[in-house]
C-alpha positions as CSV (number, residue, x, y, z in Angstrom):
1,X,80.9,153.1,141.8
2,X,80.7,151.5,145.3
3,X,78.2,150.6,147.8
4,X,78.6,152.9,150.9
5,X,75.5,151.9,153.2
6,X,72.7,150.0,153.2
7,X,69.1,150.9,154.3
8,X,66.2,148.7,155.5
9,X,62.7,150.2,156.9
10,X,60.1,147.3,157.2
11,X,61.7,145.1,154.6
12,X,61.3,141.5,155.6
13,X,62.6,141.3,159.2
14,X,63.8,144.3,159.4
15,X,61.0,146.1,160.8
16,X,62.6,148.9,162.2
17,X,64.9,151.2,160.3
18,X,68.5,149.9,160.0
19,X,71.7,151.0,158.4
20,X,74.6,149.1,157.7
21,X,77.3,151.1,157.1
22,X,80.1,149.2,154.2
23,X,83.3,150.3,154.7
24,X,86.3,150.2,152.3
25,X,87.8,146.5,152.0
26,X,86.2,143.4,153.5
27,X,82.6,143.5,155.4
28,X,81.1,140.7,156.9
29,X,77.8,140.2,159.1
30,X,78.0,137.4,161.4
31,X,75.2,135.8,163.2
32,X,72.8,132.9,163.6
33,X,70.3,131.1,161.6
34,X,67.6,132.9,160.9
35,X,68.8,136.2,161.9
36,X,68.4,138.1,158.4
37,X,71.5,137.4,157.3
38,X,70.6,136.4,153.6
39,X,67.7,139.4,153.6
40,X,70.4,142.1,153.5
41,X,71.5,140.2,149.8
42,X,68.3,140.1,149.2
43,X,67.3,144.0,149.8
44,X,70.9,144.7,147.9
45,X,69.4,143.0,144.9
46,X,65.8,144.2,145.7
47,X,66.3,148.3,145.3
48,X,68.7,147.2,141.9
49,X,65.6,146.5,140.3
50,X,64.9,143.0,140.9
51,X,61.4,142.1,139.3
52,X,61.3,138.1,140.5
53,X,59.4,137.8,143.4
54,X,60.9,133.8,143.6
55,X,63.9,135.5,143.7
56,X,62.8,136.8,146.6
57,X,61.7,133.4,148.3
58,X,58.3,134.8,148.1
59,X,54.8,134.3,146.6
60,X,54.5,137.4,145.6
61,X,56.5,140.7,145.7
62,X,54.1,141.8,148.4
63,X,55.4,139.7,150.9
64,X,58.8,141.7,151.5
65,X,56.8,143.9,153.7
66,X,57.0,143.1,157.1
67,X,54.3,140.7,157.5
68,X,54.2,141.3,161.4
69,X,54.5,138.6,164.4
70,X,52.8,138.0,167.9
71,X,54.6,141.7,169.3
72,X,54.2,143.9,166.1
73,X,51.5,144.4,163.9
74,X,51.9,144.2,159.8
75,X,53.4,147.0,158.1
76,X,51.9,148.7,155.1
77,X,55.3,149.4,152.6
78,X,59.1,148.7,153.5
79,X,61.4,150.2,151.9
80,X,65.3,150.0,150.8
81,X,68.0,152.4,150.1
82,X,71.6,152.7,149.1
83,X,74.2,155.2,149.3
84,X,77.1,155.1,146.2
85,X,80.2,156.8,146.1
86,X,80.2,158.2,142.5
87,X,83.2,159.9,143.1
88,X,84.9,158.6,139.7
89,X,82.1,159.9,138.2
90,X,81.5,155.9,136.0
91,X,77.6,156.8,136.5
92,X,75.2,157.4,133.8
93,X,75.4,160.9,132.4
94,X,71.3,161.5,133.8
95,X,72.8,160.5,137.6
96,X,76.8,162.2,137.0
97,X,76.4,165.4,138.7
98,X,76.4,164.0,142.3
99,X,79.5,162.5,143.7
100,X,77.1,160.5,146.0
101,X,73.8,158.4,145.0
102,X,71.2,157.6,147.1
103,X,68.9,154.9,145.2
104,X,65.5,153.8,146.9
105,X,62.4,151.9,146.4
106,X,59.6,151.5,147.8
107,X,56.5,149.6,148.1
108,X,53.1,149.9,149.5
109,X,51.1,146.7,149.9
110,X,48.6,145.8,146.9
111,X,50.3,149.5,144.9
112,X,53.7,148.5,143.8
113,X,56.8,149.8,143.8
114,X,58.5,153.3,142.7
115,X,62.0,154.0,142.9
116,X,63.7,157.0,143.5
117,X,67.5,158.5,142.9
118,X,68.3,161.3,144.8
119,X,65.2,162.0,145.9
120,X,63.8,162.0,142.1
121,X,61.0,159.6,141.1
122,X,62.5,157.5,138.0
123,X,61.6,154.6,136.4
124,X,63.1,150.9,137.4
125,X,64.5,150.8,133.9
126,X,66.6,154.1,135.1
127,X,67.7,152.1,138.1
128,X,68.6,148.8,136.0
129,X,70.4,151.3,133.6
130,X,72.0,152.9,136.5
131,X,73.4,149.4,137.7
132,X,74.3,147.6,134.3
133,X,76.3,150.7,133.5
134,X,78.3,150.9,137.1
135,X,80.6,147.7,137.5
136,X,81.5,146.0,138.8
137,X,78.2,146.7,141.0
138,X,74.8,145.4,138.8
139,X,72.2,143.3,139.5
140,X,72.7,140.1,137.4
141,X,76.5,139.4,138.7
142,X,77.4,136.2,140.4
143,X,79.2,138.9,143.3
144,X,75.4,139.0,144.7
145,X,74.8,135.0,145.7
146,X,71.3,134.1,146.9
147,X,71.0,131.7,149.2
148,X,72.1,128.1,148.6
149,X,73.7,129.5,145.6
150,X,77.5,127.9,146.4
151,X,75.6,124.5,147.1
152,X,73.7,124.4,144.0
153,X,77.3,125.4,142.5
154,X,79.2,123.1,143.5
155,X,76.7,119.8,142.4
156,X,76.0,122.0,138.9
157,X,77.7,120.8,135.9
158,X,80.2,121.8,134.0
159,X,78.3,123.9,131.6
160,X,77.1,126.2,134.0
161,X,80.5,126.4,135.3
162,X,81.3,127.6,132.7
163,X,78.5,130.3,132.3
164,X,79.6,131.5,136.1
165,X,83.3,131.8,135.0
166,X,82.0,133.5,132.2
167,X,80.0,136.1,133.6
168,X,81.8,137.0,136.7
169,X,82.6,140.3,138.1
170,X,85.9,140.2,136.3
171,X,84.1,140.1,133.0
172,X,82.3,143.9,133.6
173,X,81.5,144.5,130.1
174,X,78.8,141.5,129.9
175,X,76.4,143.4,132.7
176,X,76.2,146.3,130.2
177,X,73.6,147.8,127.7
178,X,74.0,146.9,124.0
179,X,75.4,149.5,121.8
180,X,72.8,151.3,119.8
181,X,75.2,151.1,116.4
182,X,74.9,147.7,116.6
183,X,71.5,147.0,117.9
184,X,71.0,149.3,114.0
185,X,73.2,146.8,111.8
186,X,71.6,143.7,113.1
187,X,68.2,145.4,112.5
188,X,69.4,146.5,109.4
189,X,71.0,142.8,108.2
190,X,67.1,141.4,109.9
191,X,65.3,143.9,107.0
192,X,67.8,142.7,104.0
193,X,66.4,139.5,104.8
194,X,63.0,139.7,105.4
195,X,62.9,141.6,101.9
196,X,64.1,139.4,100.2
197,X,62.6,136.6,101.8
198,X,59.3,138.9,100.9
199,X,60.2,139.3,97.3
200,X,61.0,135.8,96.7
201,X,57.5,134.7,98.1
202,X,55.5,137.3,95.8
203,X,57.3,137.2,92.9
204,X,58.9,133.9,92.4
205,X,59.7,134.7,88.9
206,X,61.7,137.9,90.4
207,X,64.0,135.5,92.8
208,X,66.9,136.0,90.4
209,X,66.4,140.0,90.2
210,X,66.2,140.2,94.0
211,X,69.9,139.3,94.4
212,X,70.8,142.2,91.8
213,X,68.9,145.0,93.8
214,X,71.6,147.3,95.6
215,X,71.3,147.4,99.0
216,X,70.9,149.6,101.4
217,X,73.9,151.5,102.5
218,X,75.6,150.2,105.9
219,X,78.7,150.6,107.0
220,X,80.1,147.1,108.8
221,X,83.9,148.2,110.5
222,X,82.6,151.4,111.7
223,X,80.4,153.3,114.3
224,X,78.2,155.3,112.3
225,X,75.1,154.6,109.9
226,X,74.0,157.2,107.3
């Protein structure tokens, strides 16, 4: 999946709407301090699903509304959209049918946010499904840098160099969901213990008995659990 455009009505700066159109290869947006520059990262990361308000640079997630200035007044909700080419057809099977995803949210001041795919009112765990699935293009990736992040990079240590190199765009597979199979086995392997662990604590005479019960039935090199 890839980002085609960008949306921003009321978010931050941006008080009026404004679309920034991505094109295929390399796009760059060049301009002074203080111009926005970093709240178009921001508002990428924002309608992903981003639940931080610090992450934000705010107080509190209210405060990516417009907050208005001595020639507008305040705004009420702002709001942020992309467009995805899903063309290749790598989204989830609930958002596959559309070659091209629009994703929104929106907030109103003191309500909270809802987002919206398609026009469709999902949940944000939809959205942060829809993203972790899609890569290289999800919300925790070090391709989406907030500000200052190259300087606090570069005095970091090399542990979290380390953790960067690890997780980077090139490493897709880290962003996604864990597999229900195993999400089972180690839920299964937690039980084994904690029953015998149980056993052992009631009945210390049956300690040596415990280790004689047959367990339950898992299979470890394959997919599938009876």
């Amino acid at each position: 999946m890839k980002l085609t455009r960008l949306r921003l009505i009321g978010f931050k700066s941006f008080v009026e709407p404004t679309d920034f159109e991505i094109e295929p290869g390399l796009t760059g947006v060049v301009g002074p301090n203080g111009c926005g520059k970093s709240n178009l990262v921001e508002a990428v990361r924002w309608v992903m699903g981003e639940a931080s308000y610090k992450a934000m640079r705010a107080s509190e997630m209210d405060d990516v509304i417009f907050s208005g200035n001595t020639g507008r007044p305040a705004r009420n909700h702002a709001e942020v959209a992309v467009s995805i080419d899903n063309s290749a057809r790598k989204a989830p099977s609930a958002f596959n049918d559309s070659e091209t995803l629009e994703v929104s949210r929106r907030i109103m001041r003191e309500q909270g946010s809802t987002f919206r795919v398609n026009g469709r009112e999902v949940r944000a765990r939809d959205v942060t499904v829809l993203f972790a699935d899609g890569q290289p293009v999800r919300l925790r990736t070090p391709a989406i840098e907030p500000r200052g992040c190259r300087a606090q990079k570069s005095a970091s240590k090399q542990r979290h160099s380390r953790i960067t190199v690890r997780n980077s765009p090139r490493r897709p597979h880290f962003g996604r969901r864990p597999s229900p199979t195993n999400t089972a086995r180690s839920n299964m392997e937690r039980y084994r213990y904690v029953l015998g662990h149980s056993r052992r604590l009631v009945c210390p005479s049956a300690a040596p008995l415990a280790g004689q019960a047959d367990p339950l039935p898992l299979k470890s090199g394959g997919d599938e659990l009876p």
